[in-house]
Rosetta silent file (secondary structure, phi, psi, omega in degrees, C-alpha in Angstrom):
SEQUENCE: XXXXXXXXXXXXXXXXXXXXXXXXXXXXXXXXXXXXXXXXXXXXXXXXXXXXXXXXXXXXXXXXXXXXXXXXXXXXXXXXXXXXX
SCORE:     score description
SCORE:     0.000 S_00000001
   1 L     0.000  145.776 -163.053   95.647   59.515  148.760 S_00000001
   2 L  -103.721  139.702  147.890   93.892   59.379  145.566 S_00000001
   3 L   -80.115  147.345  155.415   95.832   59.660  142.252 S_00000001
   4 L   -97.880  133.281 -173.634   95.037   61.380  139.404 S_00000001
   5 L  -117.348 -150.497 -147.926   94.981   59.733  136.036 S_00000001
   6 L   -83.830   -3.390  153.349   96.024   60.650  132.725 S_00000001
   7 L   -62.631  -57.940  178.440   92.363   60.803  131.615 S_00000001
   8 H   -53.528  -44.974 -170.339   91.792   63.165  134.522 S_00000001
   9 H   -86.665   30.876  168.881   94.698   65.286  133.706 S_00000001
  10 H  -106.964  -54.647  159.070   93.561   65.741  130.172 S_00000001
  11 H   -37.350  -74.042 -151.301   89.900   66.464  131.565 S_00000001
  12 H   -65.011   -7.344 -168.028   91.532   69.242  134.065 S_00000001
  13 H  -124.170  -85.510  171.115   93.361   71.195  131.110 S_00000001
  14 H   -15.000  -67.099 -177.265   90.320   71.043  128.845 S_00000001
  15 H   -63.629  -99.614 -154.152   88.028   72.575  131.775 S_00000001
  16 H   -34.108  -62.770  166.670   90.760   75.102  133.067 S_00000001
  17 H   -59.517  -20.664  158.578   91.019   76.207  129.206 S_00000001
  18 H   -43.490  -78.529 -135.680   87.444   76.175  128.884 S_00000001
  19 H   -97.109  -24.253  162.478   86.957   78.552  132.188 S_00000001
  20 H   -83.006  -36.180  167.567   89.726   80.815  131.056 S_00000001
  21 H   -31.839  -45.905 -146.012   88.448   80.997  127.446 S_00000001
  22 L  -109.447  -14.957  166.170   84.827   82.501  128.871 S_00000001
  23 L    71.507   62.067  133.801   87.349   84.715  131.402 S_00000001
  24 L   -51.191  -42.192 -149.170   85.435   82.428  134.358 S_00000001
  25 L   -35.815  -25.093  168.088   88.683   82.151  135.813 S_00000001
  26 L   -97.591  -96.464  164.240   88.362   84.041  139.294 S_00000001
  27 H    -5.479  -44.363  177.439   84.533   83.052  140.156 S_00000001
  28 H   -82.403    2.153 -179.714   85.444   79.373  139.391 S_00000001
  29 H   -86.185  -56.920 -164.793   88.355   80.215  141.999 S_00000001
  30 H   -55.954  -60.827 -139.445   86.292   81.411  144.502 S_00000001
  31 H   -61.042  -26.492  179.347   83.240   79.057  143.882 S_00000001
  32 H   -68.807  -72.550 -173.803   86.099   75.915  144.289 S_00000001
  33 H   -58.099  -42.138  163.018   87.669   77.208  147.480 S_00000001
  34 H   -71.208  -25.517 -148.598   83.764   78.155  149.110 S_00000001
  35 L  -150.365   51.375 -177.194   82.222   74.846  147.913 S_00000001
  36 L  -101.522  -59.453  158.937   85.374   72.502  148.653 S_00000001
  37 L   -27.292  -53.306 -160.533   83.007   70.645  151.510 S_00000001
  38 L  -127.535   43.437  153.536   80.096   70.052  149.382 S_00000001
  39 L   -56.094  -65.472  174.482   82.107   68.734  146.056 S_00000001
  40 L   -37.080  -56.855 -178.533   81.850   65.069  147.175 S_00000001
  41 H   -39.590  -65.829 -173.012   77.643   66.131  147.518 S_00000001
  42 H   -88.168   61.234  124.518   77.618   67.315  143.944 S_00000001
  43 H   -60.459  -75.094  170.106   79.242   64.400  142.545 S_00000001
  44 H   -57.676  -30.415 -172.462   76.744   62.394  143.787 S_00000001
  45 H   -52.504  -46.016  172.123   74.256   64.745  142.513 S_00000001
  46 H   -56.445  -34.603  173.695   75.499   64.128  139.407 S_00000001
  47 H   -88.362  -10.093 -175.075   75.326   60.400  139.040 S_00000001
  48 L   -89.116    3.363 -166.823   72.104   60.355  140.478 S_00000001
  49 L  -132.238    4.667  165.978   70.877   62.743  137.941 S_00000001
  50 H   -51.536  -29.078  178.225   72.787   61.193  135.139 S_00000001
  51 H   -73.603   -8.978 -173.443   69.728   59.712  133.161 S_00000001
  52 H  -119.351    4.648  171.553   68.079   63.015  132.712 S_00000001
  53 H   -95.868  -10.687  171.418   71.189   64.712  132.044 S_00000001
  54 L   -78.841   12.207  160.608   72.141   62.556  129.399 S_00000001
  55 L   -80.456  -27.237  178.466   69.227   63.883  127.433 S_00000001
  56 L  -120.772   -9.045  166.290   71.385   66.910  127.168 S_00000001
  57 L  -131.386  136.924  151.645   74.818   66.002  127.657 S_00000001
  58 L    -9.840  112.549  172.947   77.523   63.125  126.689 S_00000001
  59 H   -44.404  -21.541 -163.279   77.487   60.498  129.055 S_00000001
  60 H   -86.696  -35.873  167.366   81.320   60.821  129.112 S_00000001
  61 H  -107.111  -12.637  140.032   81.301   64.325  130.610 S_00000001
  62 H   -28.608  -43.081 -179.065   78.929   63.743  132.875 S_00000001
  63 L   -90.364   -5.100  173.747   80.736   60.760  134.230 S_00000001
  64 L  -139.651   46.273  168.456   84.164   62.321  134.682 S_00000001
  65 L  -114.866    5.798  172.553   82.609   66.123  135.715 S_00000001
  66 L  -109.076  -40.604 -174.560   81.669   63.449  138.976 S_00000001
  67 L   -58.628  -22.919 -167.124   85.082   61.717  139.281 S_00000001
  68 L   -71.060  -74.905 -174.922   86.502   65.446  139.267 S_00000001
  69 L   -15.520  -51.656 -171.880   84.016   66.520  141.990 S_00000001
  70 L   -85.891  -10.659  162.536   84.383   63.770  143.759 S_00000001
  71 L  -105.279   79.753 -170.272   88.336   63.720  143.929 S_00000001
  72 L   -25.553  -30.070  178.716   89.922   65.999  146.466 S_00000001
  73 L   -86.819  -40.701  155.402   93.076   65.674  144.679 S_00000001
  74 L   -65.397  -58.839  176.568   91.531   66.807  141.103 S_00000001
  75 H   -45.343  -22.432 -172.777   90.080   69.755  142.496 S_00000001
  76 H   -99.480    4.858  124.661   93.246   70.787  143.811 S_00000001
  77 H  -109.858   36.080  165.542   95.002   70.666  140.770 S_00000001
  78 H  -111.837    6.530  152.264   92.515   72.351  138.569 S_00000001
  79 H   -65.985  -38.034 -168.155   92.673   74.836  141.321 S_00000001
  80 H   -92.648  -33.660  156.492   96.516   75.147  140.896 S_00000001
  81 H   -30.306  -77.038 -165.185   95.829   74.959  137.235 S_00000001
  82 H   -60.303  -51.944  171.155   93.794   78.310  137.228 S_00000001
  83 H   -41.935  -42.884 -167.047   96.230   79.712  139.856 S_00000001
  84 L   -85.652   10.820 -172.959   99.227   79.687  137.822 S_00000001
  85 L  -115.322    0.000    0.000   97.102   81.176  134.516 S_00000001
């Protein structure tokens, strides 16, 4: 089982206040729980599409808005994040 680490859990409370801030907070529920299967997909999507997104974004959230994606065990607590808020 993959741990999460204390970069990640720093990450997940920065996004989950982000996505409550913008009142997101149900839609990013559903869209997590419908699109739990093709997380791992857009992960990859992401690093493969990192050079043209780092024309518009930090390399830094790019690279760990893939480690989330891509870690069954992060989604699942920034699901349980959102749940208890």
């Amino acid at each position: 089982m993959t741990q999460i680490s204390l970069e990640q859990d720093t990450y997940l409370d920065q996004i989950a206040d982000a996505i409550c801030r913008r009142g997101l907070r149900l839609p990013t529920l559903i869209a997590l729980d419908a699109g739990r299967p093709l997380a791992f997909l857009g992960g990859q999507f992401l690093w493969l599409s990192q050079p043209a997104l780092s024309l518009f974004l930090p390399d830094q959230e790019i690279r760990q808005a893939a480690q989330l994606l891509e870690n069954p065990d992060a989604l699942a607590a920034l699901t349980a994040r959102l749940e208890a808020r």
